[in-house]
C-alpha positions in Angstrom: -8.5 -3.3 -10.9 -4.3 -2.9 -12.1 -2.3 -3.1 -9.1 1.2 -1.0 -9.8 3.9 -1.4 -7.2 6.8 1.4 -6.6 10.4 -0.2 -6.4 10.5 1.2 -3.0 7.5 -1.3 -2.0 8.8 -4.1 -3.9 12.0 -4.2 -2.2 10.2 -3.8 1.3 7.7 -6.8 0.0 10.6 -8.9 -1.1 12.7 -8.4 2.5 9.7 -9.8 4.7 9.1 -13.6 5.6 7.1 -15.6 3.7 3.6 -15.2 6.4 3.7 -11.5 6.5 4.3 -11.3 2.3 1.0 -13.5 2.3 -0.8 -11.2 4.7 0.5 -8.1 2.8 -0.2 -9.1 -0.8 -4.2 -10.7 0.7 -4.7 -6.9 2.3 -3.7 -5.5 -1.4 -5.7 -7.5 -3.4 -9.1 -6.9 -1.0 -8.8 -3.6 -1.8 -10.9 -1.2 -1.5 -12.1 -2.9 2.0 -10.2 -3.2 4.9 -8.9 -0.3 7.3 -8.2 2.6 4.9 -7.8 5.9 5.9 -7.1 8.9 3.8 -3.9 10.5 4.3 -3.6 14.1 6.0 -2.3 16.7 3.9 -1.5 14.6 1.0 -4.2 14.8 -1.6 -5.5 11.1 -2.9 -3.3 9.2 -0.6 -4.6 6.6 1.8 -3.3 3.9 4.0 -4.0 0.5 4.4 -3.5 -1.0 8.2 -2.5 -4.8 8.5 -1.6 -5.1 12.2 1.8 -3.0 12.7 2.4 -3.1 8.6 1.0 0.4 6.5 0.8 0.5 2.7 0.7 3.8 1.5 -1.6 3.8 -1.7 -2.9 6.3 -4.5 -5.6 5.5 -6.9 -5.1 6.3 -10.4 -6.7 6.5 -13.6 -5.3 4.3 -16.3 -6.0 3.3 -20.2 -7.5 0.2 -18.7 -9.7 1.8 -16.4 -9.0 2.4 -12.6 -6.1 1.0 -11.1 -4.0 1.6 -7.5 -0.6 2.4 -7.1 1.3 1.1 -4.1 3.7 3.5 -2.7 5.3 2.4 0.0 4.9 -0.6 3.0 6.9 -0.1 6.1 5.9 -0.5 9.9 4.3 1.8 11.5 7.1 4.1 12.9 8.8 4.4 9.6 6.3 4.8 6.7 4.9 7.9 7.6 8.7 9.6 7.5 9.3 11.6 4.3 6.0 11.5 3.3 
């Protein structure tokens, strides 16, 4: 499955210390399991829990096949602001 990152999540990836970027990009790439919830009024949007982290995550339909865009990664008080 084709993992696409926003620049918004890269730059929130690249700011966090080295254990949490490890527990971060393992949560991504076990996707579709882990604690994923669909999104409230935002059509085919989920989130992804890892402890106080959220990613934000769409799934997409690509050339290749099916792939997962990810949106945004912030703690818990901030990501769901300006959704």
């Amino acid at each position: 499955m084709d993992i696409q990152y926003s620049k918004r999540a890269i730059k929130a990836i690249n700011g966090m210390d080295k254990p949490t970027k490890q527990r971060i990009r393992k949560a991504i790439e076990g996707l579709p399991k882990g604690d994923i919830k669909t999104l409230q009024g935002a059509e085919n949007s989920y989130r992804l829990r890892v402890g106080d982290w959220r990613i934000l995550f769409s799934y997409l339909e690509t050339e290749a096949g099916k792939g997962i865009l990810i949106e945004k990664v912030a703690p818990r008080g901030e990501v769901y602001k300006g959704v």
